[in-house]
C-alpha positions as CSV (number, residue, x, y, z in Angstrom):
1,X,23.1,34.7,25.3
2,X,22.1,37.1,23.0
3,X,23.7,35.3,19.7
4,X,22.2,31.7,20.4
5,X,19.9,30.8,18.4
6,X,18.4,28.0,21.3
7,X,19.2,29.1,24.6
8,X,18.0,32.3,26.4
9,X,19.7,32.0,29.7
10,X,21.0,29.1,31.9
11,X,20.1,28.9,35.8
12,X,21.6,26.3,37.8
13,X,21.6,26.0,41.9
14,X,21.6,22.8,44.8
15,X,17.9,21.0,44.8
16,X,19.1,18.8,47.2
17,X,22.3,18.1,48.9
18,X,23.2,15.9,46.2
19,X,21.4,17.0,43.6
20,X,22.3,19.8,41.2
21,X,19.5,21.4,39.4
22,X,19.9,23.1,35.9
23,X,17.6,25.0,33.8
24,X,17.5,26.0,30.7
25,X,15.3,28.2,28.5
26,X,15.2,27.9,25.4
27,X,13.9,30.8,22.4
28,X,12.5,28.1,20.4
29,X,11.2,24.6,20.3
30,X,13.7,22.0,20.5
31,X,14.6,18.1,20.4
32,X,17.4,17.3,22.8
33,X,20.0,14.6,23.4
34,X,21.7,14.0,26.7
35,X,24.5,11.6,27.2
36,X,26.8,11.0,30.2
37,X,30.8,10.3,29.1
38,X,33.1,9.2,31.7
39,X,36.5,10.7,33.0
40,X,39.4,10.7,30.7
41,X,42.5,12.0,30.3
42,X,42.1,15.4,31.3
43,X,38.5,15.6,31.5
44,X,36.0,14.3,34.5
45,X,32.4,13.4,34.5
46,X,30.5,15.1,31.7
47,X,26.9,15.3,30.7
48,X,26.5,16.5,27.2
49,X,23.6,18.3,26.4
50,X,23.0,18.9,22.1
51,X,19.7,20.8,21.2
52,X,18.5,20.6,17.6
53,X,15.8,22.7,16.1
54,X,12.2,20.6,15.1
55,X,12.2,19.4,12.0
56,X,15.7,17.9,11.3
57,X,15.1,14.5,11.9
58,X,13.3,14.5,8.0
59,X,16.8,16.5,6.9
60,X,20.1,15.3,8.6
61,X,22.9,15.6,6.4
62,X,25.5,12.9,7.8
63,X,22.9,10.2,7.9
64,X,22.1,10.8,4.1
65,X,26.1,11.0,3.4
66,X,26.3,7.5,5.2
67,X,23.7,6.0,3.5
68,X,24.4,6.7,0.0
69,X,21.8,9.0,-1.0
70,X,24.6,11.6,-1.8
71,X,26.9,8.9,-3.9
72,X,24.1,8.1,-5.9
73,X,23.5,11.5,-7.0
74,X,27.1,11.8,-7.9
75,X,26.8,8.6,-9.5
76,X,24.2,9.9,-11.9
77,X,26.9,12.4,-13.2
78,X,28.7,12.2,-16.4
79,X,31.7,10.0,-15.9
80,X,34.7,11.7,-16.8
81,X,37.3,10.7,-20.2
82,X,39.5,8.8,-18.5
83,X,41.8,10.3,-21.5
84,X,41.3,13.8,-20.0
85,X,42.3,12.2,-16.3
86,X,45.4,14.3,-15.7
87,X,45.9,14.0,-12.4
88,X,49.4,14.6,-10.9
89,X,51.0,12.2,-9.1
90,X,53.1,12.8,-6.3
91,X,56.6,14.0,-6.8
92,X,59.5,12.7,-4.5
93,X,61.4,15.3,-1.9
94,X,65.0,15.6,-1.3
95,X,65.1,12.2,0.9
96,X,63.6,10.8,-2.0
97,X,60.6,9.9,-0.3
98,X,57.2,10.1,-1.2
99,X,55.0,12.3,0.5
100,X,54.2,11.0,3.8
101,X,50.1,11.9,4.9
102,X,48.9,11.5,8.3
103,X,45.0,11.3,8.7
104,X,43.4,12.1,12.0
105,X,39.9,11.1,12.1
106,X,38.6,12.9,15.2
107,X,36.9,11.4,18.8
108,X,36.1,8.0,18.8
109,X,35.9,5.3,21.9
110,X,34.0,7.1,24.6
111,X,34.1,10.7,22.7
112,X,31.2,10.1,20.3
113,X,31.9,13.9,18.9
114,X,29.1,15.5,17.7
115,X,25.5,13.3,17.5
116,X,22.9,14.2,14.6
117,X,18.9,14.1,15.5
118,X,18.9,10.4,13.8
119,X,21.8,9.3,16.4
120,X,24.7,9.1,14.2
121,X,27.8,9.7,16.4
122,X,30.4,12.1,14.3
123,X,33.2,9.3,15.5
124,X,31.8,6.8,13.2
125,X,31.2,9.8,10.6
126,X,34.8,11.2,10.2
127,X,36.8,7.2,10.5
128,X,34.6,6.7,7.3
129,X,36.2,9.4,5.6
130,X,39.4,8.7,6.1
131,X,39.7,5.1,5.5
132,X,38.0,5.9,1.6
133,X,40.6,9.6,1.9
134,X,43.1,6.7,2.7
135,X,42.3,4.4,-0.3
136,X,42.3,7.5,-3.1
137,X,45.4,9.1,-1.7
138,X,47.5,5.7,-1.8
139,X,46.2,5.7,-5.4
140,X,47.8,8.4,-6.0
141,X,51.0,7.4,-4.6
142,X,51.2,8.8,-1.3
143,X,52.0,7.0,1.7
144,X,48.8,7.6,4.2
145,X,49.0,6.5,7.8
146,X,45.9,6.9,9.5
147,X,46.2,7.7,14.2
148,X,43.6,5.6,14.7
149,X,41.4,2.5,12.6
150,X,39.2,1.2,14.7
151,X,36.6,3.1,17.5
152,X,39.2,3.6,19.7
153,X,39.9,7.1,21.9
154,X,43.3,8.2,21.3
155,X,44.4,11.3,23.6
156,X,45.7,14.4,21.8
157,X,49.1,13.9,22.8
158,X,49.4,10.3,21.4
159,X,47.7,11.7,17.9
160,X,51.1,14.2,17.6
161,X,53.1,11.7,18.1
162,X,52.1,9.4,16.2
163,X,52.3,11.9,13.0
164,X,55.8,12.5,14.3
165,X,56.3,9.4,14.9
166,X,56.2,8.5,10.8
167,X,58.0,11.9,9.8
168,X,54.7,12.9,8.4
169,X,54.6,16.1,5.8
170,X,50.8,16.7,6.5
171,X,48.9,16.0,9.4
172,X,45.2,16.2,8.4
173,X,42.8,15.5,11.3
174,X,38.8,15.0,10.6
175,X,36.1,15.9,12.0
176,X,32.3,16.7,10.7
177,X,31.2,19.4,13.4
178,X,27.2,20.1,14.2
179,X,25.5,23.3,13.0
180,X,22.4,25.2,14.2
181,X,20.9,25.1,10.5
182,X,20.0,21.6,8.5
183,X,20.5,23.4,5.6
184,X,24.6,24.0,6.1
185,X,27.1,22.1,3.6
186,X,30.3,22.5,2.7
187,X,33.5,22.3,4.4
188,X,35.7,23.9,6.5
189,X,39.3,24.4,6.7
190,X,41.0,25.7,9.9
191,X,45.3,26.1,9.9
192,X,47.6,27.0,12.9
193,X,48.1,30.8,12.9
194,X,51.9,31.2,13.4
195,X,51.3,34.5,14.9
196,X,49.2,33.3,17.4
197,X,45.7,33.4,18.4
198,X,43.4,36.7,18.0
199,X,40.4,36.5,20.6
200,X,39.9,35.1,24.1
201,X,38.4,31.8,22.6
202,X,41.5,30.9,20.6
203,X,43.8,32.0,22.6
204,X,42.0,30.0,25.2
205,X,42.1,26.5,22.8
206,X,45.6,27.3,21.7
207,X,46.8,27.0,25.6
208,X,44.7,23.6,27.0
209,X,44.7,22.3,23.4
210,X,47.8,23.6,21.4
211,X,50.2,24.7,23.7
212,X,50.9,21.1,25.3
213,X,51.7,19.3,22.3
214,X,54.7,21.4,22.5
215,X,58.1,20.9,23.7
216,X,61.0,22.7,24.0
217,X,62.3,20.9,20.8
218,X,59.5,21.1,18.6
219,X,58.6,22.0,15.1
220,X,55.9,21.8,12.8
221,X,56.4,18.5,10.4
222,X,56.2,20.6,7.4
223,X,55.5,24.1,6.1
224,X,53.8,24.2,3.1
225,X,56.4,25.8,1.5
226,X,58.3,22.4,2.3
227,X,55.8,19.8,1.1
228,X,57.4,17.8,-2.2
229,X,56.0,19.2,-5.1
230,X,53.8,16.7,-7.6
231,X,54.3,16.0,-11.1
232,X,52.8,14.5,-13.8
């Protein structure tokens, strides 16, 4: 394990008849959390090990991003002319329709995602953003629809259909990963390669993950060469 920037190696054997022993050793000092999440769906018993680096306890970006400390920064910005607000509004398509957006915050129920050193659970994290993603699209004019509203695990399966399910032209699902550094920000963006995956990993995900969404009849919701323009 040569790229990680925790783990050296990983040894595991039988202690007891019962008992599975596993080691880990680690190239730095760590904090750990360990939780325990029970069979579903596809999955069976897992224990979830996520190892921080020292020293992000005093630094934990989602916990700051929940509590405000980031909207009142942005709140001691110059407001903008609300003459010069020219934002476009959503135009209609060919049905006449407005745009239809489905929002996929990711986990939730059981699945707590991802888990910062202060114990905030990514689930909680990502169904925050798109119930105030929600309220500023539908300001706009869009019609947002949203898989799940409450902290609730939905299966992937039931998330696809559910998009289909209101002819949505964008499917947007949410999540708000973990990082080895306290110092990452930004976003990131990741689209379905039509030409399909490029290394053992992807093509790995696109087969347990991708692959049985699929039926024999099915096509994406929208290209975005098909999304209805907007206007002013």
């Amino acid at each position: 394990m040569a790229d990680d920037p925790f783990i050296r190696s990983i040894r595991a054997g039988q202690n007891t008849p019962t008992t599975v022993r596993l080691v880990i050793d680690l190239k730095q000092p760590t904090h750990a959390q360990v939780f325990a999440l029970p069979p579903v769906g596809g999955f069976k018993d897992r224990l979830v090990v996520d190892l921080y680096p020292h020293g992000m306890d005093a630094d934990d970006p989602m916990m700051a991003l929940l509590n405000g400390s980031l909207n009142k920064t942005l709140r001691g910005s110059p407001e903008a002319d609300p003459a010069q607000n020219t934002t476009p509004r959503p135009g209609r398509g060919k049905n006449g329709r407005r745009p239809v957006i489905m929002l996929d915050p990711g986990h939730g129920g059981e699945d707590p995602g991802a888990v910062s050193p202060g114990g905030l659970q990514e689930k909680h994290v990502v169904l925050s953003i798109a119930r105030e993603t929600k309220k500023q699209l539908e300001a706009l004019g869009y019609n947002v629809f949203m898989t799940r509203n409450e902290d609730v695990f939905i299966p992937l399966g039931v998330r696809v259909a559910k998009g289909r399910a209101r002819r949505a032209d964008v499917f947007v699902s949410i999540h708000a990963d973990a990082f080895t550094s306290p110092s990452a920000r930004g976003t990131g963006v990741y689209m379905l390669n039509t030409k399909g995956a490029t290394s053992s990993a992807a093509k790995f995900l696109e087969q347990t993950q991708i692959m049985p969404t699929r039926s024999a009849a099915y096509r994406p919701a929208a290209t975005a060469t098909s999304i209805p323009p907007c206007s002013t």
